[in-house]
BARODO-637453 format. One record per residue (C-alpha): x, y, z. Coordinates in steps of 0.5 Angstrom, whole numbers, plus 500, padded with zeros to 3 digits. Each point is the difference from the previous one (the first is absolute). Last residue first. Layout:
REM residues N
XYZ ...
//
This chain:
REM residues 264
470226851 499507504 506502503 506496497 498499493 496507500 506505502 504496495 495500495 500509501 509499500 498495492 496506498 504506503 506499496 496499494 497506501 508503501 503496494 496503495 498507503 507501502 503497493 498506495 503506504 506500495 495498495 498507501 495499493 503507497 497506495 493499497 501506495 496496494 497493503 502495495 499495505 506494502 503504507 492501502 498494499 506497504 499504506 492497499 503493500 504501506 496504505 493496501 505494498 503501507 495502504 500504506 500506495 499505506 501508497 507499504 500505505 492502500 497493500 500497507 494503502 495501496 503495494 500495506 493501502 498500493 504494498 495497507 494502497 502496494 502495503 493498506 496500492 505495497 500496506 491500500 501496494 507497501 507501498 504495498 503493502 497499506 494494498 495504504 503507497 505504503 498508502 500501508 506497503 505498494 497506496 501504506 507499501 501501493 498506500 504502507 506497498 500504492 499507504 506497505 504499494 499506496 502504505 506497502 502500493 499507499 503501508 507496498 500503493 499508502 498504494 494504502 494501497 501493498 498497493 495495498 498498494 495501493 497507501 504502505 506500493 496506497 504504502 506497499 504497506 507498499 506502495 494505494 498503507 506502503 503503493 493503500 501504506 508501498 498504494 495504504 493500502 497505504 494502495 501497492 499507495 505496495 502492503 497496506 496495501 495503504 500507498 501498493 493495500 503495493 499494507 494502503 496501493 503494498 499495505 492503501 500498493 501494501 496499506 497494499 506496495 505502506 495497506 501494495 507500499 500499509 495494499 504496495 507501504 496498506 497495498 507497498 503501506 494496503 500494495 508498501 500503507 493494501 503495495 507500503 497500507 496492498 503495503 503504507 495496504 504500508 492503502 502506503 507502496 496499495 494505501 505505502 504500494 493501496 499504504 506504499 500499492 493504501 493498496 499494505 493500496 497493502 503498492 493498497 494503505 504504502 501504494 495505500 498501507 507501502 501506494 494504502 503499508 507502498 498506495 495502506 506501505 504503494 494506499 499501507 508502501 500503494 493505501 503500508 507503497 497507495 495500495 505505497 497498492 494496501 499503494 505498496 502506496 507499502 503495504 501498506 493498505 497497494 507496499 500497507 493498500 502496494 505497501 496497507 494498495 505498494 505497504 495496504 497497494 506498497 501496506 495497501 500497492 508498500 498496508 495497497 502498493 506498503 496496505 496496496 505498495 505497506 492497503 497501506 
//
């Protein structure tokens, strides 16, 4: 595979699983969206199906890493470091493309949600106060789980935790399960194997942290969200950015640890 290969890839992969895993996130959010309330199995299965779709259509160019913690781990199994600047490069830029084309699709979903008194406060707003809004305009807004994570509850050793073992067990099973003949990228059937795996982790290992196990799957939208001309959108939580960078990334390089001694 080429550098350019790669980068097209890698920036193509990734859009699409934004777009698609974005995408059920912001059906089951906003306003006037249909899907509106879809609850927690139509996210986990729409981002399972966001990673096989998005295997499948760049696999062939860049074997689909779509994760700077698979990238990571692949690396570290092969000792070939050569081309990870270009996989994060095309990745979080994927990922910034994907998330501003979830805003595009639901422009007017984003609009009606975030002018709605009762949700982002002002006259006739219910149970919000002024301290509320100074909550959300200093972390999460209320659409910001439309483009990255948040934990439920703020603890930084067990968000970072959560986030490393849920990137260990997908990375685990793209090593083990996932690889192509030539093992440096996801594979047909692996493509498949992953996704139901993605859905397994956001079933059960979801809940404290919304699961980003994914560096770039996290940034990129977070930085979209900061950039957008979103009316009342409030914070980006970059205090709680690093966790969903560093504990993926984490994660990789333990999960090809795990593999290098067990299973190499």
């Amino acid at each position: 595979m080429s550098s350019s290969d790669i980068f097209i890839g890698e920036t193509i992969g990734t859009a699409i699983l934004i777009l698609l895993g974005g995408g059920v996130c912001a059906a089951v959010t906003l306003k006037a969206s249909k899907a509106r309330n879809a609850g927690w199995l139509a996210i986990a299965f729409g981002w399972g199906f966001a990673v096989m779709t998005a295997v499948y259509i760049s696999g062939p160019l860049s074997g689909a890493h779509l994760n700077p913690a698979v990238t990571v781990a692949l690396a570290i199994k092969s000792g070939d470091w050569n081309n990870v600047p270009v996989y994060f490069a095309g990745q979080l830029l994927g990922a910034m493309i994907g998330a501003t084309l979830v805003w595009v699709t639901y422009y007017g979903q984003f609009h009606a949600h975030l002018t709605d008194k009762e949700i982002v406060g002002g006259p006739g707003a219910q149970a919000t106060t002024a301290k509320t809004v100074e909550a959300q305009e200093q972390g999460a807004g209320p659409v910001l789980g439309i483009f990255s994570t948040g934990p439920e509850i703020r603890n930084v050793a067990q968000n970072l935790a959560t986030e490393i073992i849920g990137t260990v067990v997908l990375v685990l099973a793209v090593l083990t399960q996932g690889l192509n003949d030539k093992g440096n990228g996801l594979g047909i059937l692996g493509g498949l194997i992953t996704a139901f795996v993605v859905v397994s982790i956001g079933l059960s290992l979801g809940g404290p942290t919304g699961y980003a196990i994914n560096p770039a799957r996290d940034l990129g939208p977070r930085i979209v969200h900061a950039l957008l001309p979103l009316p009342n959108k409030g914070g980006s939580d970059w205090a709680y950015a690093w966790i969903p960078v560093v504990g993926p990334l984490i994660g990789g390089a333990i999960a090809a640890g795990i593999y290098n001694v067990a299973f190499a």
